[in-house]
C-alpha positions as CSV (number, residue, x, y, z in Angstrom):
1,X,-35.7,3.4,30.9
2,X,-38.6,1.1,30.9
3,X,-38.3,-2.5,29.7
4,X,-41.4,-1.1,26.7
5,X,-39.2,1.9,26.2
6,X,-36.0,-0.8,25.5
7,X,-37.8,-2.8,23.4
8,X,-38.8,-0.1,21.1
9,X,-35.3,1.6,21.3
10,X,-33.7,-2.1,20.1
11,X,-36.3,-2.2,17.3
12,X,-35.3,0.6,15.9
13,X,-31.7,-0.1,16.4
14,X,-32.3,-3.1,14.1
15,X,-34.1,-1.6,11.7
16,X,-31.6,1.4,11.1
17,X,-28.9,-1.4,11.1
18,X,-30.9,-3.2,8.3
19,X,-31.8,-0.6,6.3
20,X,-28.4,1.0,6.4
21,X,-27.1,-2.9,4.9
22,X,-29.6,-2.5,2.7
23,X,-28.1,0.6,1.5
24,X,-24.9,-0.5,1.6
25,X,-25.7,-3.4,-0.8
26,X,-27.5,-1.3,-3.1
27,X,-24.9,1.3,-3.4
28,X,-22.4,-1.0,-3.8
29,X,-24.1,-2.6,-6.5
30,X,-24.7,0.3,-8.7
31,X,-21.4,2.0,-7.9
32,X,-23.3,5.1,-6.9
33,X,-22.6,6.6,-3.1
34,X,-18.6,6.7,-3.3
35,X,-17.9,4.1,-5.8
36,X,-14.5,5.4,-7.1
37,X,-14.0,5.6,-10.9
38,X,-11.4,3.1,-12.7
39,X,-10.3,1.3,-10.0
40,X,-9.4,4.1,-7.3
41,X,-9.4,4.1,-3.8
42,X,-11.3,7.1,-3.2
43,X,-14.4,8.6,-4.8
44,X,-12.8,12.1,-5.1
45,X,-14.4,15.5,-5.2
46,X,-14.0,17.9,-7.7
47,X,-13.5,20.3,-5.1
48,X,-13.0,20.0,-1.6
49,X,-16.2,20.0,0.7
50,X,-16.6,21.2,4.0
51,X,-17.8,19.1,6.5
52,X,-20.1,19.2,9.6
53,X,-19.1,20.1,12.8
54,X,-18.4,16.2,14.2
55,X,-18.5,15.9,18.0
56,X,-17.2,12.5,19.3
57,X,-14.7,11.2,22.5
58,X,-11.7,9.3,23.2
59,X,-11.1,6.3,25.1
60,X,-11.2,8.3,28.1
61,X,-14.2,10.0,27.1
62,X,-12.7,13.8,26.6
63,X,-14.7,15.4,24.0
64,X,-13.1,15.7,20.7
65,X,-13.8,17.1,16.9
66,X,-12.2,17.0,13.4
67,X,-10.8,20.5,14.4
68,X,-8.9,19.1,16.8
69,X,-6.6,17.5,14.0
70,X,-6.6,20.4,11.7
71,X,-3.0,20.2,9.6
72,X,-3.0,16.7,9.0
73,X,-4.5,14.8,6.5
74,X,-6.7,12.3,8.3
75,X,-8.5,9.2,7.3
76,X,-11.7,9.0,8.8
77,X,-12.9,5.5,9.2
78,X,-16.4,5.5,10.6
79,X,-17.3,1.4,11.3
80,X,-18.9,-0.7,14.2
81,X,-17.8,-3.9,16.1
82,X,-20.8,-5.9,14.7
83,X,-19.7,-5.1,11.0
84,X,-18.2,-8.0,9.4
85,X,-16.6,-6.0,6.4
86,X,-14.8,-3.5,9.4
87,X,-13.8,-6.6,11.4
88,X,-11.9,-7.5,8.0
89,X,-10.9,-4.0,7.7
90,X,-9.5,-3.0,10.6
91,X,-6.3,-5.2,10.9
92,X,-5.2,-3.0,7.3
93,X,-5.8,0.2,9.1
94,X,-3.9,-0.7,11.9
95,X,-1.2,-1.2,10.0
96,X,-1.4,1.7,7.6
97,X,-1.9,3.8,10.9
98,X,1.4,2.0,12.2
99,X,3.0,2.7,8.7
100,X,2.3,6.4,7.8
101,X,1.3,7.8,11.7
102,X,3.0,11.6,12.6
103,X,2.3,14.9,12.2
104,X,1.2,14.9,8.7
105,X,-1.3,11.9,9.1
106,X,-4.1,10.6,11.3
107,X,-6.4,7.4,11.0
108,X,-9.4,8.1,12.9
109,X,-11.3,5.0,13.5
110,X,-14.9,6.1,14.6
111,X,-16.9,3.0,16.1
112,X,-20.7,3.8,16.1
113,X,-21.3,0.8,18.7
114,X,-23.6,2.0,21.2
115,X,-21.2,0.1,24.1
116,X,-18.8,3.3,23.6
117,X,-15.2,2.9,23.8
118,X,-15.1,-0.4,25.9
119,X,-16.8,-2.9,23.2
120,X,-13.7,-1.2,21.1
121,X,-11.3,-1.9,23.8
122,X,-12.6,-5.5,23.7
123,X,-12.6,-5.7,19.8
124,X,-9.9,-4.4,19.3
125,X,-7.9,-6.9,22.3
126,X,-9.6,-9.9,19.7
127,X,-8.4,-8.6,16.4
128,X,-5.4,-7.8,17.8
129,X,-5.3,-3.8,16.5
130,X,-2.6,-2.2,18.9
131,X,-1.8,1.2,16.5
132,X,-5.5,2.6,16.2
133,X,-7.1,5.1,19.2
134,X,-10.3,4.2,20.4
135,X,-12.4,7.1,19.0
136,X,-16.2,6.7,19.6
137,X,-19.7,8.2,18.7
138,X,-22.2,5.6,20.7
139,X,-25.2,8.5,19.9
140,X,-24.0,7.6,16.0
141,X,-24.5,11.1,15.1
142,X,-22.1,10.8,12.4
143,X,-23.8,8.7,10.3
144,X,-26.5,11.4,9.9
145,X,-24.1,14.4,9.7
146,X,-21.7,12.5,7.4
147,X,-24.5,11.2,5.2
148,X,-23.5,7.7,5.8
149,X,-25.4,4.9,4.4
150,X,-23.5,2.4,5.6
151,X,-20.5,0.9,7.3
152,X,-17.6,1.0,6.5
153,X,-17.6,4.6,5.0
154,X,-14.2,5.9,4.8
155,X,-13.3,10.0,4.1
156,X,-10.1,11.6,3.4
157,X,-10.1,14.8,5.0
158,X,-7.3,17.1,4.1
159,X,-5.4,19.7,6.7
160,X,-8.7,22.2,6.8
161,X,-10.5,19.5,7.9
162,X,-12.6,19.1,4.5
163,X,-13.4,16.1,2.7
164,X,-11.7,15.0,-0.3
165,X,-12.4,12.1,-0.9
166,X,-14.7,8.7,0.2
167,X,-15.1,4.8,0.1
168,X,-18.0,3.2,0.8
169,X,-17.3,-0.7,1.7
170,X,-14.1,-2.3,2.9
171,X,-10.8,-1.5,2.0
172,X,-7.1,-3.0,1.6
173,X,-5.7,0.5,3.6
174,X,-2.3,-0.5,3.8
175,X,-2.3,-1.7,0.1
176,X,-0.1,-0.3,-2.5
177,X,-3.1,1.6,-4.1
178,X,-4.0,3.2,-0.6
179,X,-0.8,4.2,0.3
180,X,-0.5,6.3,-3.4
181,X,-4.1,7.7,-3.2
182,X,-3.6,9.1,0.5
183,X,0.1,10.3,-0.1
184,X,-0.9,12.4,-3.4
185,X,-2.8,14.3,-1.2
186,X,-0.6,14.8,1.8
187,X,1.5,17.1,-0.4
188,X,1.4,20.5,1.0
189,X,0.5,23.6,-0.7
């Protein structure tokens, strides 16, 4: 890669980070985007909807997807190292992850940082999260596919792997409130 091609690639890395901040802010202002209603957790759909086909690896870099966690109810956290609001987050999703973890239910943490799974490694040595995988999508594909306008989003996806729910901003996971919303829809049917 050329040192123009670089600079033009970092420009646009900045500008997508802006503008999805900007987007954030905005949403988060006027309670559209995944505001939940009357002080929920989760924004949830009226029906379930299905989601796209989301590619993304492990620490080790083995190719994963959302299909590979079908029956179990998994709470899709899609955040980056440089996000203040995750760095705040992530500690409470650690422990929720630490809490509720099995067969029925997965948090998925999906870092978007373009240094892939080791600038989580090192993040996550920092912030001291030990529960969470290292799940990354450096290519940050999932911000298009998921219609993500900014970080953190969160989705709850139930056992068919389609989403049910969604927060836009930060989150107290392991709070009372989270732990009611996610476990009314682990029921099975």
């Amino acid at each position: 890669m050329t040192r123009g091609s670089r600079s033009a690639l970092a420009l646009v890395t900045v500008l997508a980070i802006g503008a999805g901040i900007g987007a954030y802010l905005w949403h988060a202002n006027t309670g559209e985007g995944g505001a939940a209603p009357d002080g929920a957790i989760f924004a949830v759909h009226s029906e379930p909807r299905a989601m796209p086909q989301l590619a993304f690896e492990d620490e080790k870099g083995r190719k994963l997807t959302l299909a590979d966690f079908r029956d179990k109810v998994v709470l899709l956290n899609v955040w980056a190292t440089w996000c203040v609001p995750c760095r705040e987050e992530m500690p409470a999703l650690d422990r929720l992850q630490q809490q509720m973890s099995g067969r029925d239910f997965q948090v998925l943490a999906l870092s978007i940082d373009s240094g892939g799974a080791p600038a989580v490694r090192r993040f996550y040595d920092e912030t001291g999260v030990r529960s969470l995988a290292i799940y990354v999508d450096p290519a940050m594909q999932a911000t298009s596919s998921l219609k993500i306008v900014g970080v953190p989003t969160t989705l709850l996806v139930d056992r068919k792997g389609r989403e049910i729910g969604r927060h836009t901003g930060p989150a107290q996971w392991d709070g009372m409130d989270a732990l009611q919303a996610i476990k009314a829809h682990m029921v099975r049917p």
